[in-house]
Backbone as JSON Lines, residues from 0, in Angstrom:
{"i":0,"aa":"X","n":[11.56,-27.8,-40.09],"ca":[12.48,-26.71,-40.3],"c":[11.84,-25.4,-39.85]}
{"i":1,"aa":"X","n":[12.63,-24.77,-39.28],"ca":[12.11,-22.96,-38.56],"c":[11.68,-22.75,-40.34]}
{"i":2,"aa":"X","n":[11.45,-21.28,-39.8],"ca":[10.98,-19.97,-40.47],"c":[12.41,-19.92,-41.7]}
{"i":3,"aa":"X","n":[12.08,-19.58,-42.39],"ca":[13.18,-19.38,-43.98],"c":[13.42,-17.66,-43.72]}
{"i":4,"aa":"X","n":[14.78,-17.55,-43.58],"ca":[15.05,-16.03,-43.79],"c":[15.36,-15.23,-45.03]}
{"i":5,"aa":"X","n":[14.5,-14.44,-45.33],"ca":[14.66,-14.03,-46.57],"c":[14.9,-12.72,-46.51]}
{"i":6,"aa":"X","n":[14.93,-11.34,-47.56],"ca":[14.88,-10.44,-47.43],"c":[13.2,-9.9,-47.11]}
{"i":7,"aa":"X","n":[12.57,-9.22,-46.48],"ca":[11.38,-8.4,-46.45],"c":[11.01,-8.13,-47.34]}
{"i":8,"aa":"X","n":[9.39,-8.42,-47.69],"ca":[8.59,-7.7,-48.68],"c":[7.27,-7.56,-47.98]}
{"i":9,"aa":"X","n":[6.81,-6.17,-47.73],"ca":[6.0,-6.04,-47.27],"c":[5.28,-5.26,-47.8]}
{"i":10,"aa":"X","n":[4.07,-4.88,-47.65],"ca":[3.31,-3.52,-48.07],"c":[3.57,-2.59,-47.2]}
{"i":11,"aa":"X","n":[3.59,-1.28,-48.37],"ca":[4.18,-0.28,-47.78],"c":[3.52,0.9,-48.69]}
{"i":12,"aa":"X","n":[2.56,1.7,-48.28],"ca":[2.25,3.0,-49.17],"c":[3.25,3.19,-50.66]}
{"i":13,"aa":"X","n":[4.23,3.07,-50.79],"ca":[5.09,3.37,-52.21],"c":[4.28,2.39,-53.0]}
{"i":14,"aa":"X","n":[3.36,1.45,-52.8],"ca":[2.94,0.45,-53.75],"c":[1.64,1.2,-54.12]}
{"i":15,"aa":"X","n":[0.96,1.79,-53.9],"ca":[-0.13,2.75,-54.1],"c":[-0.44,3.05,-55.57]}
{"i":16,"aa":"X","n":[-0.92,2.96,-56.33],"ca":[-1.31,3.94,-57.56],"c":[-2.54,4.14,-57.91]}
{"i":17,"aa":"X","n":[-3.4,4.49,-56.75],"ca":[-4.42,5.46,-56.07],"c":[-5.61,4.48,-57.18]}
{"i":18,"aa":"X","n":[-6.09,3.54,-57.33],"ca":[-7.19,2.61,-57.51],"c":[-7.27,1.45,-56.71]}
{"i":19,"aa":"X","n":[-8.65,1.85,-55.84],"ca":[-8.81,1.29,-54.47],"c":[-8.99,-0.11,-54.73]}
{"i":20,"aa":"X","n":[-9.62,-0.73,-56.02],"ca":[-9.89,-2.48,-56.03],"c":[-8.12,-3.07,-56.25]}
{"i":21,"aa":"X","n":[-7.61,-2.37,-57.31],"ca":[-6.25,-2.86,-57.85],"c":[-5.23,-2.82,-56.66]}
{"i":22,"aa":"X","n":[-5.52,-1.5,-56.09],"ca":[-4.36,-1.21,-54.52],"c":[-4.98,-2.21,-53.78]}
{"i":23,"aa":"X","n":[-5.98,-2.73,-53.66],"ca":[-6.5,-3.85,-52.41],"c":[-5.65,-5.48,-52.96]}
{"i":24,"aa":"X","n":[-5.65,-5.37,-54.19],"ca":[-5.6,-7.26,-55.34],"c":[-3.86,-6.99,-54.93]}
{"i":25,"aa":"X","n":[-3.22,-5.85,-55.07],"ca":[-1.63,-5.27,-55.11],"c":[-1.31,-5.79,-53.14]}
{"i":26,"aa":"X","n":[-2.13,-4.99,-52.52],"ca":[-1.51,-5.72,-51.05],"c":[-1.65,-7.23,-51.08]}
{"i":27,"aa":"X","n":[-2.75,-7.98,-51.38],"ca":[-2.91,-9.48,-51.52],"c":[-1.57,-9.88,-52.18]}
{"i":28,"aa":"X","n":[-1.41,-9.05,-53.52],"ca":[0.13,-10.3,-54.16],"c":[0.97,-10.12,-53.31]}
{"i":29,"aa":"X","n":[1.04,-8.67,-52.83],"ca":[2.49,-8.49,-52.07],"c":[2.76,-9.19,-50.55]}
{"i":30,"aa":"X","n":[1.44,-9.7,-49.85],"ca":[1.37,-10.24,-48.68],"c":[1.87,-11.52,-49.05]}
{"i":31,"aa":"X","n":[1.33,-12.43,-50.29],"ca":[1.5,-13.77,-50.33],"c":[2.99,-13.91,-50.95]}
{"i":32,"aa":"X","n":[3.29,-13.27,-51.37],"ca":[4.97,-13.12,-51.8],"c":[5.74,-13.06,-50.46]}
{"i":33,"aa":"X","n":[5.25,-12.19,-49.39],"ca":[5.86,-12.12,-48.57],"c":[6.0,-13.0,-47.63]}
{"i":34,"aa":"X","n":[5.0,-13.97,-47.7],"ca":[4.87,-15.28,-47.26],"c":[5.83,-16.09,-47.38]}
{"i":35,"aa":"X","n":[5.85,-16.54,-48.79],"ca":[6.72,-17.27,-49.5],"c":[8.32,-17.2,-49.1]}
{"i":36,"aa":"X","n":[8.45,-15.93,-48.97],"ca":[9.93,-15.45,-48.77],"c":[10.56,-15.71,-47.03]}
{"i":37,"aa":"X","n":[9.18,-15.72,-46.27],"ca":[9.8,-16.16,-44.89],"c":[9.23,-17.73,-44.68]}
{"i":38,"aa":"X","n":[8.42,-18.39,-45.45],"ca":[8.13,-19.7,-44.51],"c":[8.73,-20.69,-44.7]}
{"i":39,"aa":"X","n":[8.16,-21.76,-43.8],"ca":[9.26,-22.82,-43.67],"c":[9.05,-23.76,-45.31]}
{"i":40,"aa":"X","n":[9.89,-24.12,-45.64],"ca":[9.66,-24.75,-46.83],"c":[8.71,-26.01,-46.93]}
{"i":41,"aa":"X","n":[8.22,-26.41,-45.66],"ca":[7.25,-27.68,-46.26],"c":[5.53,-26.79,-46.44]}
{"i":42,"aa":"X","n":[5.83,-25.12,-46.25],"ca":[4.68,-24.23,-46.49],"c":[4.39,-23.91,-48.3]}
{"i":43,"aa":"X","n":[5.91,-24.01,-48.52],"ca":[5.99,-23.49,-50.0],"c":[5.09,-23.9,-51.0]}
{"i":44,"aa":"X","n":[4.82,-25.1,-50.94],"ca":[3.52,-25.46,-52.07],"c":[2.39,-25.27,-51.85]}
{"i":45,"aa":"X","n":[2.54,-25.11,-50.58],"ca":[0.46,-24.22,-50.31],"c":[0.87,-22.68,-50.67]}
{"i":46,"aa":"X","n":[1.22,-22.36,-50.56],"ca":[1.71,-20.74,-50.69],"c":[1.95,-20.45,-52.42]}
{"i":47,"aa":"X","n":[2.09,-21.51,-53.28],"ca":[2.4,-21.02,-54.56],"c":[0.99,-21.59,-55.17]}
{"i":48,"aa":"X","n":[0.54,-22.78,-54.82],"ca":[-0.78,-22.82,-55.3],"c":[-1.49,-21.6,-55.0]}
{"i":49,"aa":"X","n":[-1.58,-20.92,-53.53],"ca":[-2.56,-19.75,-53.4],"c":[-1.7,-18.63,-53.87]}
{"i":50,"aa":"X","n":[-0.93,-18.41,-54.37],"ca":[-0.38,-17.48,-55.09],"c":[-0.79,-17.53,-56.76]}
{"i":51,"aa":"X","n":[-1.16,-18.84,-57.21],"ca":[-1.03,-19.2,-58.78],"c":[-2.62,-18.76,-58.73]}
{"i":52,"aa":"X","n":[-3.86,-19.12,-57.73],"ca":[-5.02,-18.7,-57.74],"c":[-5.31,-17.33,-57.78]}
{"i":53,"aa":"X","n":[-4.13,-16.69,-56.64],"ca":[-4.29,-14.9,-56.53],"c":[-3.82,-14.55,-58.08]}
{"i":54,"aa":"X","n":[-3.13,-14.67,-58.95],"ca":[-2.4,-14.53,-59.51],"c":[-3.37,-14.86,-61.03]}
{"i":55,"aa":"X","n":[-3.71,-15.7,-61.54],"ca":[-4.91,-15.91,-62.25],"c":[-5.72,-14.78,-62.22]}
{"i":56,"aa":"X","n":[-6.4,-14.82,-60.8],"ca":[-7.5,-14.07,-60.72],"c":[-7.42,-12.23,-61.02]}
{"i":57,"aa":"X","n":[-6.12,-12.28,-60.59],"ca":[-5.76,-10.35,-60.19],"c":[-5.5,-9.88,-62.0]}
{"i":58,"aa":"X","n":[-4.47,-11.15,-62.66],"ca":[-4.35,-10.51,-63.9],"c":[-6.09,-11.03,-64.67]}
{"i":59,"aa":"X","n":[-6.2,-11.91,-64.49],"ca":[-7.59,-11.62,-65.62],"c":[-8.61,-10.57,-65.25]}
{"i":60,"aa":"X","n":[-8.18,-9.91,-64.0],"ca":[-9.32,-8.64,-63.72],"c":[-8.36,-7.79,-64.74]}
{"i":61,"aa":"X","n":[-7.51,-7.34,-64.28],"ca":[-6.56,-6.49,-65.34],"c":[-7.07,-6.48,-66.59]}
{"i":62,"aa":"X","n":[-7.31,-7.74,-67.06],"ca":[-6.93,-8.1,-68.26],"c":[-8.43,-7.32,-68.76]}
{"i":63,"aa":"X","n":[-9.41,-8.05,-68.21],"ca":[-10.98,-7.71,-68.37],"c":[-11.37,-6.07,-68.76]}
{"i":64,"aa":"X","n":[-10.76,-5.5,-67.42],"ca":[-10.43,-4.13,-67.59],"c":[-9.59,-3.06,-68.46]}
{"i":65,"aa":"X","n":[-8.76,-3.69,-69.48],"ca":[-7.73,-3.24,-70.31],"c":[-9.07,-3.47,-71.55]}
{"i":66,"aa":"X","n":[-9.36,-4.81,-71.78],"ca":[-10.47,-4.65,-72.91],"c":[-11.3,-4.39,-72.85]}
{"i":67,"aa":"X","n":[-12.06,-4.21,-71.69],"ca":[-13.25,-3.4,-71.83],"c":[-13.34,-1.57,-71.92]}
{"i":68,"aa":"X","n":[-11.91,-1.1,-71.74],"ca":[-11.89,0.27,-71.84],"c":[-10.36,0.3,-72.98]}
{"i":69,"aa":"X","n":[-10.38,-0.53,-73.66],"ca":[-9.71,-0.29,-75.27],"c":[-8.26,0.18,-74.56]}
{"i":70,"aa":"X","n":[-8.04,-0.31,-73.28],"ca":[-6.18,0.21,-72.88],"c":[-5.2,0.15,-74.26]}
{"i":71,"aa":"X","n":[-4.64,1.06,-74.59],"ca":[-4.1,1.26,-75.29],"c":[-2.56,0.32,-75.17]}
{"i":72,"aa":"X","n":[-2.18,0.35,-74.22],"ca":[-0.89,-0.75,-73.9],"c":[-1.08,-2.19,-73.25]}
{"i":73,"aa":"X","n":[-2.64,-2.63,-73.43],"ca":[-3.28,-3.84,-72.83],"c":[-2.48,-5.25,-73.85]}
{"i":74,"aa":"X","n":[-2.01,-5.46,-74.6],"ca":[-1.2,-6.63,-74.78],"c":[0.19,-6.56,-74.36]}
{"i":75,"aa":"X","n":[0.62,-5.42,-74.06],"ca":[2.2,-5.96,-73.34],"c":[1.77,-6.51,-72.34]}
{"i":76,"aa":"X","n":[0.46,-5.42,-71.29],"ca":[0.61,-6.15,-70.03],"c":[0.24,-7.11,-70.14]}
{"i":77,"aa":"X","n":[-0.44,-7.59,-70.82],"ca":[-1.64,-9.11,-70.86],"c":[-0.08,-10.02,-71.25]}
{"i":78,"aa":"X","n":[1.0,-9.62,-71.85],"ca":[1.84,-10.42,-72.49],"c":[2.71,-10.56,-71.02]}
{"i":79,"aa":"X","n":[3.09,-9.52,-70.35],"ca":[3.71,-9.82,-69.33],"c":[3.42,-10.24,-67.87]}
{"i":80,"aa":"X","n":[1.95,-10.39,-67.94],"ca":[1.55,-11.12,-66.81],"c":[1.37,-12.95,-67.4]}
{"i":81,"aa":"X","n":[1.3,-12.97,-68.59],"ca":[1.08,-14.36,-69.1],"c":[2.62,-15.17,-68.95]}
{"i":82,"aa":"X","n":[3.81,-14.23,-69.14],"ca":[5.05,-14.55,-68.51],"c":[5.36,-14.92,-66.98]}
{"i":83,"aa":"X","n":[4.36,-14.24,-66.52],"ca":[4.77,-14.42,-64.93],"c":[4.21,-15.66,-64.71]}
{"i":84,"aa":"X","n":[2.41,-16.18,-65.18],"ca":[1.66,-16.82,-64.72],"c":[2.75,-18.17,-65.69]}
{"i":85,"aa":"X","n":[3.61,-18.05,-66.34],"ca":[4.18,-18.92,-66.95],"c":[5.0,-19.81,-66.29]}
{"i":86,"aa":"X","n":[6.01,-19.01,-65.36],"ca":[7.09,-18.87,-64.56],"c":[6.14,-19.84,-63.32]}
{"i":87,"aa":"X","n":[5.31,-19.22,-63.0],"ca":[4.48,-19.74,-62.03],"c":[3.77,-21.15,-62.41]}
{"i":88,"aa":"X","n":[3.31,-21.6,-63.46],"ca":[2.75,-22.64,-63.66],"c":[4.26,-23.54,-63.87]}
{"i":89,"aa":"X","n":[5.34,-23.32,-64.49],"ca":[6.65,-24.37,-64.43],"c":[7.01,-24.73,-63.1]}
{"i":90,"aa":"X","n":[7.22,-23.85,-62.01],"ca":[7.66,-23.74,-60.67],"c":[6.6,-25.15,-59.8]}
{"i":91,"aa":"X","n":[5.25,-24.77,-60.25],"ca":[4.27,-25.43,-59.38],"c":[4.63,-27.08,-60.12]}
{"i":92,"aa":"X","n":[4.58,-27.26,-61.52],"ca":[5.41,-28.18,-61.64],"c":[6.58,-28.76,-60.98]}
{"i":93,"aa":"X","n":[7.35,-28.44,-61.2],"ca":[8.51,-28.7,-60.59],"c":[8.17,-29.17,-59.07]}
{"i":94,"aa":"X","n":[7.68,-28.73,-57.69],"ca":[7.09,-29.05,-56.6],"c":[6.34,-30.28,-56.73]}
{"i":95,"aa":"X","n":[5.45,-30.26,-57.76],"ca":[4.57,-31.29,-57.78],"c":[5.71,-32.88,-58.15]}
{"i":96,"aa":"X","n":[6.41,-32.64,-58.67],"ca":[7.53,-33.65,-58.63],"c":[8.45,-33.95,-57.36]}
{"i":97,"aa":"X","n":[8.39,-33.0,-56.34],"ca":[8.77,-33.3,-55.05],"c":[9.93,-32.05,-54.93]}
{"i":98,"aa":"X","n":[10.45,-32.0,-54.04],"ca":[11.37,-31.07,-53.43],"c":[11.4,-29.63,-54.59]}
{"i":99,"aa":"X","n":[12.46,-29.13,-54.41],"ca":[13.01,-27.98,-55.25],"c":[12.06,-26.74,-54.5]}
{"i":100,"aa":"X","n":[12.4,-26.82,-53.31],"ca":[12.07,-25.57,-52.8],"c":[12.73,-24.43,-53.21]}
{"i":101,"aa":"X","n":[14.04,-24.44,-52.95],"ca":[14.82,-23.35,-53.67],"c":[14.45,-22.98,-54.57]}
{"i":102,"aa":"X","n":[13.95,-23.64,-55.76],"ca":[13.21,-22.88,-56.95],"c":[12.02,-22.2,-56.92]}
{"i":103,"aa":"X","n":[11.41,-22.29,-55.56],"ca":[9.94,-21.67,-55.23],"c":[10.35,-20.63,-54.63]}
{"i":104,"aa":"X","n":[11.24,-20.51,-54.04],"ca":[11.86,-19.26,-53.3],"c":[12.56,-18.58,-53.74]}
{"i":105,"aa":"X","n":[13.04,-19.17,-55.11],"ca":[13.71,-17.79,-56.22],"c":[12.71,-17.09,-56.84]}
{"i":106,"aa":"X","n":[11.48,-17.99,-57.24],"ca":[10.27,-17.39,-57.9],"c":[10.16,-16.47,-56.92]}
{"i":107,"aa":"X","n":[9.84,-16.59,-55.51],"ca":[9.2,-15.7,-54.97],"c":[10.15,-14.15,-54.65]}
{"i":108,"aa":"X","n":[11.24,-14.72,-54.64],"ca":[12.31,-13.35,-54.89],"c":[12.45,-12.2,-56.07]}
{"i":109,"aa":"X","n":[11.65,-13.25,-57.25],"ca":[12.11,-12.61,-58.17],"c":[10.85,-11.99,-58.74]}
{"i":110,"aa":"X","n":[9.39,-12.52,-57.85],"ca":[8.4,-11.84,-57.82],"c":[7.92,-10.21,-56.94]}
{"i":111,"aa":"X","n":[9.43,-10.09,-56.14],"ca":[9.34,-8.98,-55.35],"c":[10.12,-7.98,-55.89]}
{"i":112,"aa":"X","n":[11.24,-8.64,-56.68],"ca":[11.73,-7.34,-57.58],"c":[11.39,-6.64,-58.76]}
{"i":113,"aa":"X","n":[10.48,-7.79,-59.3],"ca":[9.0,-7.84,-60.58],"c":[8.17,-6.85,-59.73]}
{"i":114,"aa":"X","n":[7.8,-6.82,-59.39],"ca":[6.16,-6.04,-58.79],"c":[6.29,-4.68,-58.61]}
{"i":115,"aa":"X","n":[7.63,-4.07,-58.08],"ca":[7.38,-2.37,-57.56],"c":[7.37,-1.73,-58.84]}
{"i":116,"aa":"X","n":[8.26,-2.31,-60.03],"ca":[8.48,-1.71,-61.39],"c":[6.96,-1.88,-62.07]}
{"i":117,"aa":"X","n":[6.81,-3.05,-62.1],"ca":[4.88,-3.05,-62.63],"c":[4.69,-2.59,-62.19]}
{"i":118,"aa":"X","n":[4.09,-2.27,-60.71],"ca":[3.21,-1.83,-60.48],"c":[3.11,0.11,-60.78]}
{"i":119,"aa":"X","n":[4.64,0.51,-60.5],"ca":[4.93,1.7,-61.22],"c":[4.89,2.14,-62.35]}
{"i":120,"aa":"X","n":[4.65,1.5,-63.32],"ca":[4.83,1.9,-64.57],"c":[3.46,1.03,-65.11]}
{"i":121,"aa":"X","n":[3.23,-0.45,-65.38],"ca":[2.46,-0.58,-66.12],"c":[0.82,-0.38,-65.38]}
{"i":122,"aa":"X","n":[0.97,-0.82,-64.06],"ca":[-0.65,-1.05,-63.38],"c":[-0.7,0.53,-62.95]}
{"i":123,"aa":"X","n":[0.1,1.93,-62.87],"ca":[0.22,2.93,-62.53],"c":[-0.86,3.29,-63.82]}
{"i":124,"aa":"X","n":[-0.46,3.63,-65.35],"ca":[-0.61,3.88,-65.9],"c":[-2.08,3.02,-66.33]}
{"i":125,"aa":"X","n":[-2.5,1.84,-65.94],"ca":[-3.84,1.12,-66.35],"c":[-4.46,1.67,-65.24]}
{"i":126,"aa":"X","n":[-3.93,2.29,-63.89],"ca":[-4.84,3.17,-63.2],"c":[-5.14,3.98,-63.65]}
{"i":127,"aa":"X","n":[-4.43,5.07,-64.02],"ca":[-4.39,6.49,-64.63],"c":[-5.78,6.61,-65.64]}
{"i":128,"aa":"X","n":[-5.67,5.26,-66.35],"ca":[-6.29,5.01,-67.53],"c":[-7.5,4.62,-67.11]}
{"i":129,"aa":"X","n":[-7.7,4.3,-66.08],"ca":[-8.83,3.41,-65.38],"c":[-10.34,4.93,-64.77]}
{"i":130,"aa":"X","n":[-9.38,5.44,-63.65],"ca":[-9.69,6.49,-63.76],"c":[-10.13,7.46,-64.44]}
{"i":131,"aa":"X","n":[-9.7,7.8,-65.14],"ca":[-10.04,9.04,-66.15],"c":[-11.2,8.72,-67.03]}
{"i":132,"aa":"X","n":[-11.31,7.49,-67.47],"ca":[-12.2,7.04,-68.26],"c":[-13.86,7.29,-67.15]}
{"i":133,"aa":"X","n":[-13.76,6.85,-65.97],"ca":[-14.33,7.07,-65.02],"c":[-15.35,8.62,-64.5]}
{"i":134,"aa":"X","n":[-14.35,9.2,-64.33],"ca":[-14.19,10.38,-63.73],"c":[-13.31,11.92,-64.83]}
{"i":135,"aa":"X","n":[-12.76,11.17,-65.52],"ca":[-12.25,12.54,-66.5],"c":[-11.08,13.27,-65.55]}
{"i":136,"aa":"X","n":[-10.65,12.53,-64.95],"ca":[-9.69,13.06,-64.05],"c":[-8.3,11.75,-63.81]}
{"i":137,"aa":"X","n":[-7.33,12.22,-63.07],"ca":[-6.6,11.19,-63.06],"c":[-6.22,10.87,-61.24]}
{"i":138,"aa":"X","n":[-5.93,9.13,-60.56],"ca":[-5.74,9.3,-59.38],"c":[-4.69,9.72,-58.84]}
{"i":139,"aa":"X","n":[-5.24,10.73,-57.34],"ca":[-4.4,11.32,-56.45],"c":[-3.72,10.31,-55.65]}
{"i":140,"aa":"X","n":[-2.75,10.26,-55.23],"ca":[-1.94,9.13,-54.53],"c":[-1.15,10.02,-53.36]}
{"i":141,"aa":"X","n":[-2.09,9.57,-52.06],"ca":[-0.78,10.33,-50.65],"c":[-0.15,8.91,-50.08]}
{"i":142,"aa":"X","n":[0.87,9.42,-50.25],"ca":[1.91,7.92,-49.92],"c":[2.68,8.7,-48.63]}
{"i":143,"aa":"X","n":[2.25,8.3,-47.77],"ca":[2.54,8.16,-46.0],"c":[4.07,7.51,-45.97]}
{"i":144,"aa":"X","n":[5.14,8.53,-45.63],"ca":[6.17,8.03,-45.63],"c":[6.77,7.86,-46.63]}
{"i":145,"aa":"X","n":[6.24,8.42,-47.61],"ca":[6.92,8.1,-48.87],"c":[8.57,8.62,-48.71]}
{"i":146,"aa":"X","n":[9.05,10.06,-48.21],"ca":[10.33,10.25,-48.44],"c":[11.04,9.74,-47.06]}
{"i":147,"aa":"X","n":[10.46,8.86,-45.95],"ca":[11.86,8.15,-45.37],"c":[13.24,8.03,-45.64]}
{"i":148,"aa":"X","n":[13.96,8.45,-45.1],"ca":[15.67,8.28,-45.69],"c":[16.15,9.24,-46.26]}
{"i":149,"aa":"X","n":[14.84,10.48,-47.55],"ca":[15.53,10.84,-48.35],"c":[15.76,12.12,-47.63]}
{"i":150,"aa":"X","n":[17.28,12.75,-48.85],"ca":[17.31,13.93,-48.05],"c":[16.58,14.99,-48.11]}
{"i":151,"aa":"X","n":[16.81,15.96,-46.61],"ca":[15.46,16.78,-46.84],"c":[16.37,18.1,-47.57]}
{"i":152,"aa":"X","n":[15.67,18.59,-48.5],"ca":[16.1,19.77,-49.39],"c":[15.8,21.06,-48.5]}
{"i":153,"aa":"X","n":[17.13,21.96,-48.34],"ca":[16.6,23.1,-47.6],"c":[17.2,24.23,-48.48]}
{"i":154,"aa":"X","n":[16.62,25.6,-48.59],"ca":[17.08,26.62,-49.14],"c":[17.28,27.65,-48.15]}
């Protein structure tokens, strides 16, 4: 079977929240998601195994990092990445029983509309938090292209 057409998920500066290890682990999920969403389906179970490995690995750094600097909102996230890695361990099931691609390719859809909101709000704020503890300051974020499309305000 060709290439699977999906909608685009790519990295794109708006994913940024200016911590260079987390913004590096953030392009990795968002590349292998983006994988998922265009390949041919006999790719899909290599692509969710190395997604379930990226995916392990990126939240238990999180996780490491929330308790070792006392994050103040470190069990929602720890609670809502243990949901995802949940979602993700049923799915890889399911494959391992044979077909049900479609269900690997909803995961992966529904891992692209999951991620811009985390990464805005909860991994934004475990930056913020990350930072400061650091440096006593909080990160600067230049997002290249950020207002594409929008309108330009003139007085």
């Amino acid at each position: 079977m060709a290439a699977h057409t999906e909608e685009a998920f790519t990295w794109s500066d708006r994913f940024l929240i200016g911590h260079d290890a987390m913004d590096a682990t953030h392009r990795e999920f968002v590349d292998i998601v983006g994988a998922m969403l265009s390949a041919p389906d006999h790719e899909l179970g290599r692509l969710l195994d190395t997604f379930a490995e990226h995916a392990e690995r990126h939240f238990e750094e999180e996780r490491q990092s929330m308790l070792a600097t006392a994050f103040p909102a470190a069990q929602c996230h720890i609670d809502e990445h243990q949901a995802v890695l949940a979602s993700v361990h049923e799915v890889r099931a399911l494959l391992a029983g044979g077909g049900r691609e479609p269900t690997c390719r909803a995961l992966a859809r529904e891992l692209s509309r999951w991620f811009p909101a985390h990464a805005d709000y909860m991994d934004a704020s475990l930056a913020q938090w990350l930072v400061k503890k650091r440096t006593g300051g909080i990160p600067v974020v230049l997002r290249r292209n950020a207002c594409a499309g929008a309108p330009v305000e003139t007085s």
